[in-house]
Each structure stands twice: as structure tokens, then as C-alpha cells.
PDB file of N, CA, C, O and CB in Angstrom:
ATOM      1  N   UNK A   1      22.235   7.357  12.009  1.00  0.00           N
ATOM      2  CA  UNK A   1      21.634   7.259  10.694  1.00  0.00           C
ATOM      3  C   UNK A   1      20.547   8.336  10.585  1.00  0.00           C
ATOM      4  O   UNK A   1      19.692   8.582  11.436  1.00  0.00           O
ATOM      5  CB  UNK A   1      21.048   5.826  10.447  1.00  0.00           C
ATOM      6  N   UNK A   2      20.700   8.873   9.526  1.00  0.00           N
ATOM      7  CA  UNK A   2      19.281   9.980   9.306  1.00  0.00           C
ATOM      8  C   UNK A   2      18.095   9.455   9.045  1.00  0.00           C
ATOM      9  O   UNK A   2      17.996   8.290   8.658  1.00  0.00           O
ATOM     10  CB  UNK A   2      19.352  10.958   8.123  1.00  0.00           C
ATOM     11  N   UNK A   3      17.118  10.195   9.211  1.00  0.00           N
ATOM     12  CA  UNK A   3      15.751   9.866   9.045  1.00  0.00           C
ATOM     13  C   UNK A   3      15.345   9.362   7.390  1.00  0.00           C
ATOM     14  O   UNK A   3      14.450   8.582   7.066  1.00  0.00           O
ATOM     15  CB  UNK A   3      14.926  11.231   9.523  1.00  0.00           C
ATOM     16  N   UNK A   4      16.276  10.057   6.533  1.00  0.00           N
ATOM     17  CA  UNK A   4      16.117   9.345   5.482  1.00  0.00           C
ATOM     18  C   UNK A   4      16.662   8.429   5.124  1.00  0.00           C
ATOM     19  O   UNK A   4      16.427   7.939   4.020  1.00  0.00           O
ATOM     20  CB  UNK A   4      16.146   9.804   4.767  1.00  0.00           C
ATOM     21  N   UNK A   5      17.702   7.850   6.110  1.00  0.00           N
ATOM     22  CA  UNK A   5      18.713   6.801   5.465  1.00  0.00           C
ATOM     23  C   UNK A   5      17.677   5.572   6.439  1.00  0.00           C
ATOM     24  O   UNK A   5      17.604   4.456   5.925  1.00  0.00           O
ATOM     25  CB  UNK A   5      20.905   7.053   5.930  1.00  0.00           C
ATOM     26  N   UNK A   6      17.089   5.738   7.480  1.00  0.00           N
ATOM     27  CA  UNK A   6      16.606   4.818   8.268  1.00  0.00           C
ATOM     28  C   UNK A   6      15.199   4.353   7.239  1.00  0.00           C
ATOM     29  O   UNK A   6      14.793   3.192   7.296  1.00  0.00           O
ATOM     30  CB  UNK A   6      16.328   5.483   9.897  1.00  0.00           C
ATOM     31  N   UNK A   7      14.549   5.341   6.350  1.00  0.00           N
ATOM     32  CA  UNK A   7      13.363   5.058   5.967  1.00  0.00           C
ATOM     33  C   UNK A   7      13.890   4.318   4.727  1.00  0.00           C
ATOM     34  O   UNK A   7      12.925   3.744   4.224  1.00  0.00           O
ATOM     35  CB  UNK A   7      12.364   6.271   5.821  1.00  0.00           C
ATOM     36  N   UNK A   8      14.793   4.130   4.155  1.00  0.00           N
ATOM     37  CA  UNK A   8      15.574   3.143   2.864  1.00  0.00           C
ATOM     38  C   UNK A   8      16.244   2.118   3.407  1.00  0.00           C
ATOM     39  O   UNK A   8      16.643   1.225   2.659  1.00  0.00           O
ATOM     40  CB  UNK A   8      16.738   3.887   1.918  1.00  0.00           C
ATOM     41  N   UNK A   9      16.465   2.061   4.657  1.00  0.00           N
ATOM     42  CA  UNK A   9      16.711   0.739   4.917  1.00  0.00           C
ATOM     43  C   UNK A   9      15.281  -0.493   5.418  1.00  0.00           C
ATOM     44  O   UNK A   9      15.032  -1.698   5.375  1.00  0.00           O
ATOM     45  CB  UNK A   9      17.822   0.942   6.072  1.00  0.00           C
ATOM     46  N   UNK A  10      14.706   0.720   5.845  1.00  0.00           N
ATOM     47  CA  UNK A  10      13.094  -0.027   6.357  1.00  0.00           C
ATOM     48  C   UNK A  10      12.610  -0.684   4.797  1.00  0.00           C
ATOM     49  O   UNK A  10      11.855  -1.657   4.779  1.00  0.00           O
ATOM     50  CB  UNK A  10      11.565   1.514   7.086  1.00  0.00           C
ATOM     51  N   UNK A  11      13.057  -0.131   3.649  1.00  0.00           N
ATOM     52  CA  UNK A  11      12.195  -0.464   2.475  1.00  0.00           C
ATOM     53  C   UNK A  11      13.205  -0.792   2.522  1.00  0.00           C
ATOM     54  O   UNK A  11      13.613  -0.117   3.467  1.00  0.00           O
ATOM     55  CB  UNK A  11      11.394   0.191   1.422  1.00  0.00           C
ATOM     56  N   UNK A  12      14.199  -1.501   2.125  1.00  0.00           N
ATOM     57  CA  UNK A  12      15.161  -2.637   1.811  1.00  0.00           C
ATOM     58  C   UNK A  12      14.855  -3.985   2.470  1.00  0.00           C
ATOM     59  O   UNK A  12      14.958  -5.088   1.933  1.00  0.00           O
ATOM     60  CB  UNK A  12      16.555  -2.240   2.235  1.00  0.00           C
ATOM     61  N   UNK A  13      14.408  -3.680   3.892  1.00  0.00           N
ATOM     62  CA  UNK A  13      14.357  -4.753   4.542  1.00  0.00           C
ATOM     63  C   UNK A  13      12.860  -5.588   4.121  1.00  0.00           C
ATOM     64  O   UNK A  13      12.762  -6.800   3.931  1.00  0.00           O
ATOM     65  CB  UNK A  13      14.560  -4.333   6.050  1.00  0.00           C
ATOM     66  N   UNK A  14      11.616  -4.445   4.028  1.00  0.00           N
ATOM     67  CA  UNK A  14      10.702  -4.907   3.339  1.00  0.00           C
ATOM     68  C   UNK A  14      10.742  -5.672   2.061  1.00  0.00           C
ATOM     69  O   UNK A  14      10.058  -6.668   1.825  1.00  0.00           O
ATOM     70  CB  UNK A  14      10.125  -4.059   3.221  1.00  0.00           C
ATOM     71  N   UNK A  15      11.938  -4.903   0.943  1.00  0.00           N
ATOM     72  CA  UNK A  15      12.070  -5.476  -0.104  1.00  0.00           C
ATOM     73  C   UNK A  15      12.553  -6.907   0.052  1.00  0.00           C
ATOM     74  O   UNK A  15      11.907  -7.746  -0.576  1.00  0.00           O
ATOM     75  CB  UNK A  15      12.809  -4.721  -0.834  1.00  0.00           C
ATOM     76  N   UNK A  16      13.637  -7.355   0.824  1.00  0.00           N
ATOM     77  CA  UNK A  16      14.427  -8.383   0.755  1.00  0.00           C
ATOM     78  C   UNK A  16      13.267  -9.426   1.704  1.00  0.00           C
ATOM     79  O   UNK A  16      13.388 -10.631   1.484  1.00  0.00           O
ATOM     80  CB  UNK A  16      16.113  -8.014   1.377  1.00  0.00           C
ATOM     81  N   UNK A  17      12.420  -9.098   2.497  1.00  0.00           N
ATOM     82  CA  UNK A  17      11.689 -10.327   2.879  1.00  0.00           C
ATOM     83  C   UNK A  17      10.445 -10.799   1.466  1.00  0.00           C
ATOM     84  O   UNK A  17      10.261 -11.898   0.942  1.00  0.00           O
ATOM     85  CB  UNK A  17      10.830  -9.891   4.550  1.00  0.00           C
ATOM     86  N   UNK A  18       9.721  -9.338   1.175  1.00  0.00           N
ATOM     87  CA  UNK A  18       9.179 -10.084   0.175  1.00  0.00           C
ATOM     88  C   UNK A  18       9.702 -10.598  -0.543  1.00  0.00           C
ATOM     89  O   UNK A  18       8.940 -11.501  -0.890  1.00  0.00           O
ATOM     90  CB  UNK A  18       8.577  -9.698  -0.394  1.00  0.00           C
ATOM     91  N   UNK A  19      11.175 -10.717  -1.446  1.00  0.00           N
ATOM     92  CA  UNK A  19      11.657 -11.009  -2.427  1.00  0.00           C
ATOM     93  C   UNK A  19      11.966 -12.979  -1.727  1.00  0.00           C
ATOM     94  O   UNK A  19      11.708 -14.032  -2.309  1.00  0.00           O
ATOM     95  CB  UNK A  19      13.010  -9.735  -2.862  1.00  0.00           C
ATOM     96  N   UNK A  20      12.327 -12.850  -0.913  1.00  0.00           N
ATOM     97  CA  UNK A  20      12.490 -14.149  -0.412  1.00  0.00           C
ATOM     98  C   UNK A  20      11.143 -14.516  -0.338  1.00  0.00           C
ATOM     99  O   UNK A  20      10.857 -15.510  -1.006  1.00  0.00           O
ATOM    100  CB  UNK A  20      13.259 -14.287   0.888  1.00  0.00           C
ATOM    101  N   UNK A  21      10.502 -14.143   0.106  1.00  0.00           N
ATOM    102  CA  UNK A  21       8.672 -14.989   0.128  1.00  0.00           C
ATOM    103  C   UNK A  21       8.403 -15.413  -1.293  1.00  0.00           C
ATOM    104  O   UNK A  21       7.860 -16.501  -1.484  1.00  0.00           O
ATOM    105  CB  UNK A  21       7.072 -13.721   0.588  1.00  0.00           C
ATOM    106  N   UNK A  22       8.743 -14.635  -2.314  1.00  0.00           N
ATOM    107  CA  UNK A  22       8.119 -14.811  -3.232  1.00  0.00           C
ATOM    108  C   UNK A  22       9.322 -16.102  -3.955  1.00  0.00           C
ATOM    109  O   UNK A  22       8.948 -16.837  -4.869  1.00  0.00           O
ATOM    110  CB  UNK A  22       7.731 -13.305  -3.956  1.00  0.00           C
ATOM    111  N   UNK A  23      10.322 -16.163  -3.542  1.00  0.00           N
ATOM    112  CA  UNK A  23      11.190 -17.314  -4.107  1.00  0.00           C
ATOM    113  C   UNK A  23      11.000 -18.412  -3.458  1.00  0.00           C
ATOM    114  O   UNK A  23      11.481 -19.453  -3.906  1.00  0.00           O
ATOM    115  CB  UNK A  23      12.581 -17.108  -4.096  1.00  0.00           C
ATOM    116  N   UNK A  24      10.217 -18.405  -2.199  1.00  0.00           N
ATOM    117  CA  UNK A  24       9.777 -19.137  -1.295  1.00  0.00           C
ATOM    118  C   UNK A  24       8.536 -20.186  -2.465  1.00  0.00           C
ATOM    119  O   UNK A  24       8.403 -21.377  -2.748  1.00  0.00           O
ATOM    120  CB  UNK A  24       9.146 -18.032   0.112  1.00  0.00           C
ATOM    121  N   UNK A  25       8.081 -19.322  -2.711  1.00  0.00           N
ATOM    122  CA  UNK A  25       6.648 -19.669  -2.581  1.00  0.00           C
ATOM    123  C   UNK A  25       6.325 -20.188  -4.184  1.00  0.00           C
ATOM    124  O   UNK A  25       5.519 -21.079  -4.454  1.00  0.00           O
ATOM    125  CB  UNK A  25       5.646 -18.223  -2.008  1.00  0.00           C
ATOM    126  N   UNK A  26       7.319 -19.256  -5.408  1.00  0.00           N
ATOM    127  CA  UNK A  26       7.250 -19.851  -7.479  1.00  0.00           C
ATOM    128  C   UNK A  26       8.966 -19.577  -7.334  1.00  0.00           C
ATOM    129  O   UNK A  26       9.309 -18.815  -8.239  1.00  0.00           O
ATOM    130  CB  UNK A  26       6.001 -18.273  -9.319  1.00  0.00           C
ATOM    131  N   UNK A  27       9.844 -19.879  -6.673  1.00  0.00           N
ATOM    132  CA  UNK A  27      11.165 -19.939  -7.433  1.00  0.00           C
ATOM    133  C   UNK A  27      12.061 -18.175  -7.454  1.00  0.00           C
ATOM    134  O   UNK A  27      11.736 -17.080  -6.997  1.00  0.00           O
ATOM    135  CB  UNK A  27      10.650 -20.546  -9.242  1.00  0.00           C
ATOM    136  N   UNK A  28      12.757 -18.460  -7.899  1.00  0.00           N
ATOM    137  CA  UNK A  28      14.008 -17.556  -8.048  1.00  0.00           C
ATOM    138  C   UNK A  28      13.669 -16.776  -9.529  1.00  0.00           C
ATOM    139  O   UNK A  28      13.615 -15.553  -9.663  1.00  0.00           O
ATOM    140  CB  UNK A  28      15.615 -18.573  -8.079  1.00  0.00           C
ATOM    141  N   UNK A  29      13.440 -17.853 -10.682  1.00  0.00           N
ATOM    142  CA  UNK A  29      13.262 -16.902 -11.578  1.00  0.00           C
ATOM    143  C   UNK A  29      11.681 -15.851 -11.842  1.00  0.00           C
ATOM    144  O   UNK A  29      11.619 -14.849 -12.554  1.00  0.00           O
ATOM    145  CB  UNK A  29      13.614 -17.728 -12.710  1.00  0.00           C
ATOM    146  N   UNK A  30      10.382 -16.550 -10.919  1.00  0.00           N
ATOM    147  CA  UNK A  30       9.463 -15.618 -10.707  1.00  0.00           C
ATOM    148  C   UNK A  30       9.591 -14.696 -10.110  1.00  0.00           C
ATOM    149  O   UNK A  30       8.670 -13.918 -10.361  1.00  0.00           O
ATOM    150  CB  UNK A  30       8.662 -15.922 -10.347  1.00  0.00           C
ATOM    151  N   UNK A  31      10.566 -14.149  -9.096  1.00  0.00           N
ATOM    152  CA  UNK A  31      11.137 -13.825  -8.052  1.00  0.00           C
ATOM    153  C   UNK A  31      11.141 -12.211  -8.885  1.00  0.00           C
ATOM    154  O   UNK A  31      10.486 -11.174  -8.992  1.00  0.00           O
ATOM    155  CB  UNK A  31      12.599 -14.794  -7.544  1.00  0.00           C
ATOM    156  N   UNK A  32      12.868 -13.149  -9.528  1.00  0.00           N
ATOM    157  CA  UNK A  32      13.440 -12.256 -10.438  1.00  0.00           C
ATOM    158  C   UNK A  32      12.573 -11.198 -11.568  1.00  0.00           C
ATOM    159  O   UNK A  32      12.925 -10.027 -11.714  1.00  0.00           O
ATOM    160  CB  UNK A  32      14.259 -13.158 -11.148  1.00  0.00           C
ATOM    161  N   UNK A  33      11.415 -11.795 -12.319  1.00  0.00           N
ATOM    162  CA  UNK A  33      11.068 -11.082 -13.265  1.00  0.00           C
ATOM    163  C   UNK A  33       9.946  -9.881 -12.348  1.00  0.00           C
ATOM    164  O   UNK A  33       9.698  -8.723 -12.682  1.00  0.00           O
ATOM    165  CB  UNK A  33      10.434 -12.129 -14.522  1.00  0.00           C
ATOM    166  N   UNK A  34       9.450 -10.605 -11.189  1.00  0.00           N
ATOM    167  CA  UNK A  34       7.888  -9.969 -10.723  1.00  0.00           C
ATOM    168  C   UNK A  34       9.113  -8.481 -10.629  1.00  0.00           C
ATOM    169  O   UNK A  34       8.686  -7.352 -10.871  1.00  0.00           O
ATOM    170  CB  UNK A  34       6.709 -10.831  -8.701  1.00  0.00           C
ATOM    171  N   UNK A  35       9.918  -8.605 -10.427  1.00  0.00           N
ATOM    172  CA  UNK A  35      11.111  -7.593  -9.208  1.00  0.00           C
ATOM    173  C   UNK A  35      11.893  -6.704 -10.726  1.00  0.00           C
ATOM    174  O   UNK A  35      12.257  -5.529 -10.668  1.00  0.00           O
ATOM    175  CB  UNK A  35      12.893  -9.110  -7.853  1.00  0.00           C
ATOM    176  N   UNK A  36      12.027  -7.642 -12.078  1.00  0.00           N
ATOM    177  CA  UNK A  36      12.131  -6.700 -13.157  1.00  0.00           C
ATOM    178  C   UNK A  36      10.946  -5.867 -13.737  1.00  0.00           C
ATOM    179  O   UNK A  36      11.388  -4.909 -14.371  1.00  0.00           O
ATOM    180  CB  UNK A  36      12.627  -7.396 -14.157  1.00  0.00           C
ATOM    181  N   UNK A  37       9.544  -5.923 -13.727  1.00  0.00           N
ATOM    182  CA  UNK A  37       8.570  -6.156 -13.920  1.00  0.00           C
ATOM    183  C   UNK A  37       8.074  -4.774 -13.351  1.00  0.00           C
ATOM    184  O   UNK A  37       7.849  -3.808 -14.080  1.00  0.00           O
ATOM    185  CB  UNK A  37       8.207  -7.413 -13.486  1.00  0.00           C
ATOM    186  N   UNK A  38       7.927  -4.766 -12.009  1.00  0.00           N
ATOM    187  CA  UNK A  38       7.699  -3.771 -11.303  1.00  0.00           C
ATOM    188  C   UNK A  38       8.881  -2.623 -11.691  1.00  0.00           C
ATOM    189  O   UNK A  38       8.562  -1.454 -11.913  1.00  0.00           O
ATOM    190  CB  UNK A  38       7.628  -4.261  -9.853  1.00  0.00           C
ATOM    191  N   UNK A  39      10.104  -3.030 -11.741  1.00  0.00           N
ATOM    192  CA  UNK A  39      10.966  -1.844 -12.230  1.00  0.00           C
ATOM    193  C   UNK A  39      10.873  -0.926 -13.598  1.00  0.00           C
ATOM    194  O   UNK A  39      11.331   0.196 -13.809  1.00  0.00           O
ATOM    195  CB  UNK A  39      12.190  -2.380 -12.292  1.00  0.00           C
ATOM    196  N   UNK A  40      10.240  -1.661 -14.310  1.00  0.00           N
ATOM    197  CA  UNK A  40      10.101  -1.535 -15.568  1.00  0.00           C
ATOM    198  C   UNK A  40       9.123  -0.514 -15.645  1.00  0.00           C
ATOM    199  O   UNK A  40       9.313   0.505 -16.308  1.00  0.00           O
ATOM    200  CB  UNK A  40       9.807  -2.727 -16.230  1.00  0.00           C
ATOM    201  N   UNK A  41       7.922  -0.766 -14.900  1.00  0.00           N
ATOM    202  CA  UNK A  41       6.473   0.007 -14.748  1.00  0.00           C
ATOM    203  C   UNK A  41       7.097   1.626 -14.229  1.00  0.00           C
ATOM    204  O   UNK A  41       6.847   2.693 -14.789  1.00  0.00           O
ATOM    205  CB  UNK A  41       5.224  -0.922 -13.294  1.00  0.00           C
ATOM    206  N   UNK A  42       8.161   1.372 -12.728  1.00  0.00           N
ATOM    207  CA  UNK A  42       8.892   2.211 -12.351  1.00  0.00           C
ATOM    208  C   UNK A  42       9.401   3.383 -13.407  1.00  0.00           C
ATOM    209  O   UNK A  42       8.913   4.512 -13.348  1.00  0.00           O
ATOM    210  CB  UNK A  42       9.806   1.492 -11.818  1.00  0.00           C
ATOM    211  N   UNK A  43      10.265   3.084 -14.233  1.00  0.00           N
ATOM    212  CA  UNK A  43      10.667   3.626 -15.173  1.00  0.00           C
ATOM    213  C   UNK A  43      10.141   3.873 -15.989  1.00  0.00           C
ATOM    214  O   UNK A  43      10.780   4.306 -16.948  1.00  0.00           O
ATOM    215  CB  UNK A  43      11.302   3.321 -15.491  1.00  0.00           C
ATOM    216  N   UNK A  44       9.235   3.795 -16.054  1.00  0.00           N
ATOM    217  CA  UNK A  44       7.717   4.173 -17.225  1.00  0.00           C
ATOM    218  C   UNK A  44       7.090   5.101 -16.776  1.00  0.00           C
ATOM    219  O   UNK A  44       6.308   5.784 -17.439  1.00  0.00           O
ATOM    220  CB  UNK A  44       6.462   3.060 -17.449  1.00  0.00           C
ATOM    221  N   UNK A  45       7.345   5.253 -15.600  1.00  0.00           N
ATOM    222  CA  UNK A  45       6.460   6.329 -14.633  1.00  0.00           C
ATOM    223  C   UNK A  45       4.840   5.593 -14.781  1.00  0.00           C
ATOM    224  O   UNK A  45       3.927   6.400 -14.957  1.00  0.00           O
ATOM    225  CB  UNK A  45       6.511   8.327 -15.399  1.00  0.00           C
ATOM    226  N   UNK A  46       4.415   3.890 -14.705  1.00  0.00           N
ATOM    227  CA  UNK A  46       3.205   3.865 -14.563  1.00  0.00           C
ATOM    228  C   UNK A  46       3.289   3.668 -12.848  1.00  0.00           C
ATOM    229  O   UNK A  46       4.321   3.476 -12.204  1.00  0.00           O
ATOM    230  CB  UNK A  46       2.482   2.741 -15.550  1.00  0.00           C
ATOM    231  N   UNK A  47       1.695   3.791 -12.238  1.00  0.00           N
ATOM    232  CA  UNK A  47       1.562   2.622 -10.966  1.00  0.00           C
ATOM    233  C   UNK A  47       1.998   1.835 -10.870  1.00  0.00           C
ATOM    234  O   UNK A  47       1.444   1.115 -11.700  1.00  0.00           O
ATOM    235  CB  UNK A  47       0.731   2.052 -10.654  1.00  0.00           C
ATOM    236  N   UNK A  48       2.938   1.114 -10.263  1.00  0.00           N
ATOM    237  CA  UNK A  48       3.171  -0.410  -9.970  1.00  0.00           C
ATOM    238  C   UNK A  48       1.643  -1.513 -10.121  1.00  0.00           C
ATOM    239  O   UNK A  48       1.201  -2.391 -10.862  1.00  0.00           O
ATOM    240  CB  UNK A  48       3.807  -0.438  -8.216  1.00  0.00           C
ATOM    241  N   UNK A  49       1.295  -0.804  -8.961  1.00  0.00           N
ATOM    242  CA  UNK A  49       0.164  -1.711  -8.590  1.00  0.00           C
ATOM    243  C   UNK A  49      -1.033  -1.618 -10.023  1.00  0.00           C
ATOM    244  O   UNK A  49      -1.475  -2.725 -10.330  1.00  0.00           O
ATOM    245  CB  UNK A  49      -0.568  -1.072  -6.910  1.00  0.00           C
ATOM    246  N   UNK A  50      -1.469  -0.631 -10.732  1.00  0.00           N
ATOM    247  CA  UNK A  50      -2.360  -0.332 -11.694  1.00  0.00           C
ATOM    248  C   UNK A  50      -1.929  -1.137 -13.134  1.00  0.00           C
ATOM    249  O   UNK A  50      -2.655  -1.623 -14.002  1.00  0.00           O
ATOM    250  CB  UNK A  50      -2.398   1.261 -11.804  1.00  0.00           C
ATOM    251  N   UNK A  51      -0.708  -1.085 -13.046  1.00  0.00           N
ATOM    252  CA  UNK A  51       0.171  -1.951 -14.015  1.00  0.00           C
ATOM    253  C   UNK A  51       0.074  -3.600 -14.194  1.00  0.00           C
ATOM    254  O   UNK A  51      -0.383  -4.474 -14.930  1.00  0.00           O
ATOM    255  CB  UNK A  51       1.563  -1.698 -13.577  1.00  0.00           C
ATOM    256  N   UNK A  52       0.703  -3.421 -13.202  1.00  0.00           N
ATOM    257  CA  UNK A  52       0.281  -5.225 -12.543  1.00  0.00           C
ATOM    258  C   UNK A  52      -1.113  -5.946 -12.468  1.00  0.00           C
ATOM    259  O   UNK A  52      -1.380  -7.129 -12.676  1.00  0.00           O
ATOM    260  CB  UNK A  52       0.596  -5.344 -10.922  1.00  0.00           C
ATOM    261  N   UNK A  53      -1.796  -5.062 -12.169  1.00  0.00           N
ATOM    262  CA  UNK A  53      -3.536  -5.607 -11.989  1.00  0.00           C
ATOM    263  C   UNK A  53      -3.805  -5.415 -13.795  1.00  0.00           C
ATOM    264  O   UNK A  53      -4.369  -6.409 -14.253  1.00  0.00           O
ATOM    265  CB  UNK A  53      -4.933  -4.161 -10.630  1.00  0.00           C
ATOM    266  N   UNK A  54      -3.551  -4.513 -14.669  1.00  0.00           N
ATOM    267  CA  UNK A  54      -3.688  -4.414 -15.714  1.00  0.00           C
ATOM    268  C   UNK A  54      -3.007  -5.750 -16.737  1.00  0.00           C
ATOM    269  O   UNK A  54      -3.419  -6.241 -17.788  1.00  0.00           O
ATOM    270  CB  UNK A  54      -3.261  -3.140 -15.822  1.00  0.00           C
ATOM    271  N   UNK A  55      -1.980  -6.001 -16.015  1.00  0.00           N
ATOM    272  CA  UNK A  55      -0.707  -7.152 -17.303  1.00  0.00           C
ATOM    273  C   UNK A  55      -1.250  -8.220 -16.580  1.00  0.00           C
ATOM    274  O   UNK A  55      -0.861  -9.219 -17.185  1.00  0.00           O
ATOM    275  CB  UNK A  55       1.596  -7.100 -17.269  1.00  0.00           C
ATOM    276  N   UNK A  56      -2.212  -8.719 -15.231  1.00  0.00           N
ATOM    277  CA  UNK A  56      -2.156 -10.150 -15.103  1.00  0.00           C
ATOM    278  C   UNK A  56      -2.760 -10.508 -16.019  1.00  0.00           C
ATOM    279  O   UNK A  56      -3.772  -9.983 -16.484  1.00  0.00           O
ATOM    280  CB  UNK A  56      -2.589 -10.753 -14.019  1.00  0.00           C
ATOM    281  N   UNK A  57      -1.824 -12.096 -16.638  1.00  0.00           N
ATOM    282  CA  UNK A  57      -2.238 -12.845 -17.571  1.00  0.00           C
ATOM    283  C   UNK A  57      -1.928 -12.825 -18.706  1.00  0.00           C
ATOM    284  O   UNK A  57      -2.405 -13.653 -19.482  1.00  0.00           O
ATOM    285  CB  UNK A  57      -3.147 -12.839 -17.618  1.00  0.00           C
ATOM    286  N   UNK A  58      -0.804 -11.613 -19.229  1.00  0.00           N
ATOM    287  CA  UNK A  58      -0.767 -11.105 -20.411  1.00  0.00           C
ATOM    288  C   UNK A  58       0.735 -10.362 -20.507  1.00  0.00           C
ATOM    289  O   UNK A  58       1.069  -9.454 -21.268  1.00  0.00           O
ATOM    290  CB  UNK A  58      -2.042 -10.187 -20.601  1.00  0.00           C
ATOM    291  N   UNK A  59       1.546 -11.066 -19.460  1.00  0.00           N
ATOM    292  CA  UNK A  59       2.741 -10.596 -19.183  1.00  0.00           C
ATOM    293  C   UNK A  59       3.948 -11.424 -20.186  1.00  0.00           C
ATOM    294  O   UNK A  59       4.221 -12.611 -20.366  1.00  0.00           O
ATOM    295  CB  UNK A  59       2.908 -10.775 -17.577  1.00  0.00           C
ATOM    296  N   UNK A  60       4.440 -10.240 -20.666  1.00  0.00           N
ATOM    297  CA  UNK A  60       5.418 -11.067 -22.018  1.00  0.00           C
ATOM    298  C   UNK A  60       6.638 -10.372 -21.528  1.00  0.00           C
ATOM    299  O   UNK A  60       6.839  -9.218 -21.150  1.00  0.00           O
ATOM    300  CB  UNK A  60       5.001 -10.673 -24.035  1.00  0.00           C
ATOM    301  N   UNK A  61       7.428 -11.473 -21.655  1.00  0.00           N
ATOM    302  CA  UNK A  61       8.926 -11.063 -21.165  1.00  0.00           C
ATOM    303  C   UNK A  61       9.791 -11.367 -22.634  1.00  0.00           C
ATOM    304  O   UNK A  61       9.794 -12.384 -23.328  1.00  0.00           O
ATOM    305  CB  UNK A  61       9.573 -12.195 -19.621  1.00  0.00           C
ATOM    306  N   UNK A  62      10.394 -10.285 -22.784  1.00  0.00           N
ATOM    307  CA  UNK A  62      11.181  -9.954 -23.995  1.00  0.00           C
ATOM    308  C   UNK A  62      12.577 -10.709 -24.142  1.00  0.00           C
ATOM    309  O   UNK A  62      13.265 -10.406 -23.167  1.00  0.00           O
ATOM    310  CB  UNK A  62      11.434  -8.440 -23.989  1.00  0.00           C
ATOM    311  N   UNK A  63      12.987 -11.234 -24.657  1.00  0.00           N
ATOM    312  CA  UNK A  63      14.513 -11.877 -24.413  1.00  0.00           C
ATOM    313  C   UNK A  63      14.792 -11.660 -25.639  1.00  0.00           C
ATOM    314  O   UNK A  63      15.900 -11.963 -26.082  1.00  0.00           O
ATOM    315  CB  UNK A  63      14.800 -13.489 -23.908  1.00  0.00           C
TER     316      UNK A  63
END
């Protein structure tokens, strides 16, 4: 495996334990949105983290 394929599986594996902690801990569908949520910021090109500290409390999910 290459050095870049080893460093995307290290963040997969990171991803998939937090994602289970966090279904662990509020459920599947908190799980789900924190994990749409952050993608969203992604694709916005904001911070994750600057985003998130900014929307706690005030997070509206569109349906």
C-alpha cells in the first residue's frame, strides 16, 4: 500500500470509530447529520471546526 493510500485508510479508520462513538453515545440519526453537517461546511470550503463552534445551538436541518 502507498504512503498515501495507508494515510486514507488511517482516516477511515479514525472516521468509522468516531462515527460509532457518536451513535454510541445520541443515536444513528445524530450520527448521521453531525457527519452531513461537517460535509456540508466541507463543501463550502468553511473550517469544520470554526463552523461547528459557530452553528452550536442554531443548527437547522433542511428537509
Amino acid at each position: 500500500m502507498t504512503t498515501d493510500a495507508t494515510t486514507k485508510e488511517a482516516f477511515f479508520e479514525r472516521l468509522g470509530a468516531l462515527s460509532d462513538d457518536m451513535i454510541a453515545a445520541h443515536g444513528r440519526d445524530f450520527a448521521m447529520g453531525a457527519l452531513i453537517l461537517a460535509a456540508r461546511f466541507i463543501a463550502q470550503g468553511q473550517p469544520v471546526a470554526d463552523a461547528a463552534t459557530a452553528s452550536a445551538g442554531r443548527i437547522i436541518v433542511e428537509q
